[in-house]
N, C-alpha and C positions, 0 to 999 in steps of 0.2 A: 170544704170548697174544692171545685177540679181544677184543670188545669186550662187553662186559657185556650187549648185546642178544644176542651170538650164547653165551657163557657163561653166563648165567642160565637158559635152559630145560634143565632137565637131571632125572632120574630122583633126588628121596630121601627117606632109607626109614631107621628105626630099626625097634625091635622093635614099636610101635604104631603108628606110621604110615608111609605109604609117599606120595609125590608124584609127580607124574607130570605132564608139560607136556603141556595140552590140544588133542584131536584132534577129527575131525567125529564117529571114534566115539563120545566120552563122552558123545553128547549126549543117549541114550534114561539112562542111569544118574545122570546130573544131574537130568533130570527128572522121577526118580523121588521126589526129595527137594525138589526144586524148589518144588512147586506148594502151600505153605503160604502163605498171608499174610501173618502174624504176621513170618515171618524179616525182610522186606522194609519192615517198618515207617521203622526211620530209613533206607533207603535212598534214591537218585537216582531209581532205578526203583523201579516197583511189576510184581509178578511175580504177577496173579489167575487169568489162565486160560491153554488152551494156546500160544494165541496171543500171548500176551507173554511166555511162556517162548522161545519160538519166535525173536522181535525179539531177546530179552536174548542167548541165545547166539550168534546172528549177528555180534549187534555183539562179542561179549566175545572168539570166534574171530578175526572180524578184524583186530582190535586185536593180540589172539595174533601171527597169522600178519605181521603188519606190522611186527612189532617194538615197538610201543607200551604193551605188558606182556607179560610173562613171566605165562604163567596155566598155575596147576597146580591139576588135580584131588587131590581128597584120599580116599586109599582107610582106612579103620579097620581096622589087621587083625582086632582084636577078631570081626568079624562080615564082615569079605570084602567086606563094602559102600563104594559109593562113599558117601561125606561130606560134600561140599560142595567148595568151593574158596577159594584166596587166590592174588593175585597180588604181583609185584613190578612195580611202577609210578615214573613220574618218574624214569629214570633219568636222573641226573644225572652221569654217569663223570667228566667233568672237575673235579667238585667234591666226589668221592666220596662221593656223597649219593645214597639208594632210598629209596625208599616201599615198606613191606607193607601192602598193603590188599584193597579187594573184596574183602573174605571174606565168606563165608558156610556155614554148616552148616544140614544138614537136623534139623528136630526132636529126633528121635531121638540124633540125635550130640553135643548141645549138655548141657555141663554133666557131661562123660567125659572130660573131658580130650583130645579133641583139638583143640582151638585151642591147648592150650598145647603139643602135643609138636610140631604140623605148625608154628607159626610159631618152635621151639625150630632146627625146622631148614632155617627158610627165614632165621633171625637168622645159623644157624651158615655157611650158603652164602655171605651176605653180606659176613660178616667175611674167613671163613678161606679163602675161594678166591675170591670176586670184589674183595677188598682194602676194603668200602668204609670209611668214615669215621664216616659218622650216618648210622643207618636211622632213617626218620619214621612215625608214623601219623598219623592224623587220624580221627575220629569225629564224629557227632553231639552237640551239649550234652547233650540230652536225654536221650540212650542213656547209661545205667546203669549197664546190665547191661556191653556194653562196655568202658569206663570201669573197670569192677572188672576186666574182665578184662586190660586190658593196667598195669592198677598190680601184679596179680598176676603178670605175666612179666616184670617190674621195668622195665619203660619208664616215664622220669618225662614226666610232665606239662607241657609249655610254657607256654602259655596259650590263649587263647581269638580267633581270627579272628571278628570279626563280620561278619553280616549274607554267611555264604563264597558259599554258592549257593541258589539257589532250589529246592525240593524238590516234589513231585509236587501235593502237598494245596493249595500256595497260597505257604506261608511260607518265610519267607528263613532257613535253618540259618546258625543259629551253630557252626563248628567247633572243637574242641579237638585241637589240637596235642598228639605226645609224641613221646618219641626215646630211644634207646639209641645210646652214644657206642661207636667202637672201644675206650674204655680201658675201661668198663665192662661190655663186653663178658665179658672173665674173668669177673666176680664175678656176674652175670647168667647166665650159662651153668651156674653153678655152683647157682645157686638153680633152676634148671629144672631141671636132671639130679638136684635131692634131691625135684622137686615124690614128690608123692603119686600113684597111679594113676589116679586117678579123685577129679575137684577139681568143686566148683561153677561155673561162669562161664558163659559166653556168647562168639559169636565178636566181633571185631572187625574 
């Protein structure tokens, strides 16, 4: 077996979405959805015109390519469209500990249920063939919408890191902790596979 950097980028795919570890191609169909504002509100970056699209996926490929996250495009089969992305981040192997995060969805996609089927199967990688222990997230205080959405994929809530990192606009984010354990994993897996087709939420 390798190691969670070289097993983690891998092709997967339910009947509504499908993943795919990111190449230099994705980068005109990323930017098709990219270039909204709005998405990037609680983010690190801000993504306004072509040219910071441009920066973001540079950096987000190299990362890729480095081993520093596992980053998968998100295709909706619904509509054949790429969707956005999430990755797997902070691999921790030794203490069986991943991060899903940098997600994001294009307008359009958000509030359709794919944040909950694409991180349904980026929870299921983690458990059932990379072994791990606790996947984490992290969010913005602020973010809400978020927030709802990962209480809706049954990941509980930690608490609150103050003062985490410095954000674009000035201000120092507070971030909020949450996590889904390996035992919880059954009964989680089981609330996502009864979800609904099409849910209210927002990515995370």
């Amino acid at each position: 077996m390798g190691t969670w950097a070289v097993e983690a980028p891998v092709v997967l795919e339910n009947e509504h979405v499908r993943l795919h570890p990111l190449t230099a191609a994705d980068r005109d169909g990323l930017r098709e959805v990219a270039l909204a504002p709005e998405i990037w509100r609680y983010f690190v970056t801000r993504i306004e015109t072509p040219a910071d699209y441009e920066a973001f996926f540079e950096a987000t490929l190299a990362d890729h390519q480095a081993g520093r996250r596992a980053v998968f495009v998100i295709i909706d089969k619904r509509t054949g469209r790429t969707a956005g992305s999430m990755s797997f981040g902070n691999l921790a192997e030794a203490d069986g500990r991943l991060e899903i995060g940098w997600s994001w969805l294009g307008l359009d996609f958000q509030g359709r249920g794919v944040n909950r089927w694409a991180k349904y199967l980026l929870l299921q990688h983690a458990f059932e063939r990379l072994g791990a222990l606790r996947v984490e997230f992290k969010t913005d205080e602020l973010n809400q919408q978020a927030r709802a959405g990962l209480r809706k994929i049954g990941a509980r809530e930690e608490g609150t890191l103050r003062s985490f990192n410095p954000m674009p606009d000035g201000r120092r984010r507070n971030a909020v902790f949450y996590s889904v354990l390996r035992e919880e994993w059954p009964d989680v897996k089981g609330q996502l596979a009864r979800a609904p087709r099409v849910v209210r939420q927002g990515s995370a």
